[in-house]
C-alpha positions as CSV (number, residue, x, y, z in Angstrom):
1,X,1.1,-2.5,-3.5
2,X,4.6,-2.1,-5.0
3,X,5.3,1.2,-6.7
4,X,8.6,1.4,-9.1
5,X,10.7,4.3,-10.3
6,X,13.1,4.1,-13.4
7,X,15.7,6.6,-14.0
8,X,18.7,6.8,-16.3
9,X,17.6,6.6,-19.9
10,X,18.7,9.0,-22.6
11,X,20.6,9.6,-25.9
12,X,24.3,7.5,-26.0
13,X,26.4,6.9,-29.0
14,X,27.1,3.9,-30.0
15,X,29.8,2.2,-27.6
16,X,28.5,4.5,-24.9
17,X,27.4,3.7,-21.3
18,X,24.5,3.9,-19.7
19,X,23.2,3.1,-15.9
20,X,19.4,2.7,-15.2
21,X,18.2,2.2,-11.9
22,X,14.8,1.2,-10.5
23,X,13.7,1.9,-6.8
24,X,11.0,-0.2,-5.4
25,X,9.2,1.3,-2.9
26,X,5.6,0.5,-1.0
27,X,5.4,-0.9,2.5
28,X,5.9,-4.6,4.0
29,X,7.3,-6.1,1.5
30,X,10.1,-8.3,0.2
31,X,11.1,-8.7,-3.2
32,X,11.7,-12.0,-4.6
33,X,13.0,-10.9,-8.0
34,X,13.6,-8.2,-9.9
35,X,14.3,-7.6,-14.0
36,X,14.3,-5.6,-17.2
37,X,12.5,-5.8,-20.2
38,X,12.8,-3.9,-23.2
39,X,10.7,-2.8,-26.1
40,X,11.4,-1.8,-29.2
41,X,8.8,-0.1,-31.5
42,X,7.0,-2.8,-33.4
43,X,9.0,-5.3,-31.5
44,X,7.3,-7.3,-28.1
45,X,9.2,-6.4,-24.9
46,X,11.7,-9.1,-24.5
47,X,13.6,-9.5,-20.9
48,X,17.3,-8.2,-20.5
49,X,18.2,-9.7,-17.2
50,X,16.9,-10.8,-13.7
51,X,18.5,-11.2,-10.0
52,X,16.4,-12.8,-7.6
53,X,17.2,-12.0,-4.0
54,X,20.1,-14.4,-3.8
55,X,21.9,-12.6,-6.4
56,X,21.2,-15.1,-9.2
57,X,21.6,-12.9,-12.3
58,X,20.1,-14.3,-15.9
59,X,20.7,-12.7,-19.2
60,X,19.7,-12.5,-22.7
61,X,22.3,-13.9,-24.9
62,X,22.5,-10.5,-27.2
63,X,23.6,-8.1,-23.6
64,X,25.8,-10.9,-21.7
65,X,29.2,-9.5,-21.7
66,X,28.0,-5.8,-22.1
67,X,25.4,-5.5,-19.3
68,X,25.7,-6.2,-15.5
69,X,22.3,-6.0,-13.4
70,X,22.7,-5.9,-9.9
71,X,20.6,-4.4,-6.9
72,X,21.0,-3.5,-3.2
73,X,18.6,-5.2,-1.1
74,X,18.1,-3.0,1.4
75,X,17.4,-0.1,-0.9
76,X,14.8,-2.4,-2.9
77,X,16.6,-1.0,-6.0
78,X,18.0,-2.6,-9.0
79,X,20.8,-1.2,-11.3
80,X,21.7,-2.3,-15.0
81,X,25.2,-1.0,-16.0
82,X,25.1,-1.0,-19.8
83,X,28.6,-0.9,-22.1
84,X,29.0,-1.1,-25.5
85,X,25.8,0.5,-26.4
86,X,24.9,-0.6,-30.1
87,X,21.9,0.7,-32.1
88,X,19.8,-2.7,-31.6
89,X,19.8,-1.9,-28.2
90,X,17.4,1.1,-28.3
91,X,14.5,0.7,-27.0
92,X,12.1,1.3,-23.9
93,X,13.4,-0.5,-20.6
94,X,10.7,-1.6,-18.0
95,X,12.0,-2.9,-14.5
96,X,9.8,-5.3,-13.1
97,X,9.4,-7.1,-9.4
98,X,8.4,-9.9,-8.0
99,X,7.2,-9.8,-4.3
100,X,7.6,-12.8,-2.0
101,X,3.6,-12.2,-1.1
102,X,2.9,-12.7,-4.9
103,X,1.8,-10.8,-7.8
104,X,3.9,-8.8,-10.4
105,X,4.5,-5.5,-10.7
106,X,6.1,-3.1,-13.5
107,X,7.7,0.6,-13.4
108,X,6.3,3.1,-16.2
109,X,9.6,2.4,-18.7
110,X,12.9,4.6,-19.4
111,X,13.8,5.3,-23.1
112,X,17.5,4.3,-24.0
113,X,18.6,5.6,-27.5
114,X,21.4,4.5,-29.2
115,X,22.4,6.5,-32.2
116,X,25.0,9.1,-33.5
């Protein structure tokens, strides 16, 4: 069982910054891949970005240039560096992860809001 914690939501202004992070914790395991999603109300959650273990990144063509996942292995943790915060962007931000062993697991979700 794979247990994840997101942190580092809030209120931003437009063209702010924001830095979520998502620790992975459990025992025994190795995490194949790891992501956001995002959900806006009356919207379905729609992915952000991934990095699998290798450091392979993939991202949604309305973030690339203003978001930067990354994570640190050992710490099972994955980070996503947001700039240039516009409006569109609010929304609740789920981390997933993908163990090597299988299945699929997701944090509780981290409201962003993007407003002045």
């Amino acid at each position: 069982q794979v247990q994840l914690v997101e942190s580092g939501g809030g209120l931003v202004q437009p063209g702010g910054s924001l830095r979520l992070s998502c620790a992975a914790s459990g025992s025994g395991f190795s995490i194949f891949r790891m992501g956001w999603y995002r959900q806006a109300p009356g919207k379905s959650r729609e992915l952000v970005a991934i990095i699998f273990s290798d450091g392979t990144t993939t991202y949604a063509d309305s973030v690339k240039g203003r978001f930067t996942i990354s994570r640190d292995n050992a710490k099972n943790t994955v980070y996503l560096q947001m700039n240039s915060l516009k409006p569109e962007d609010t929304a609740v931000y789920y981390c997933d992860a993908l163990p090597n062993s299988g299945g699929r697991y997701w944090g509780q979700g981290t409201q962003v809001t993007v407003s002045s």
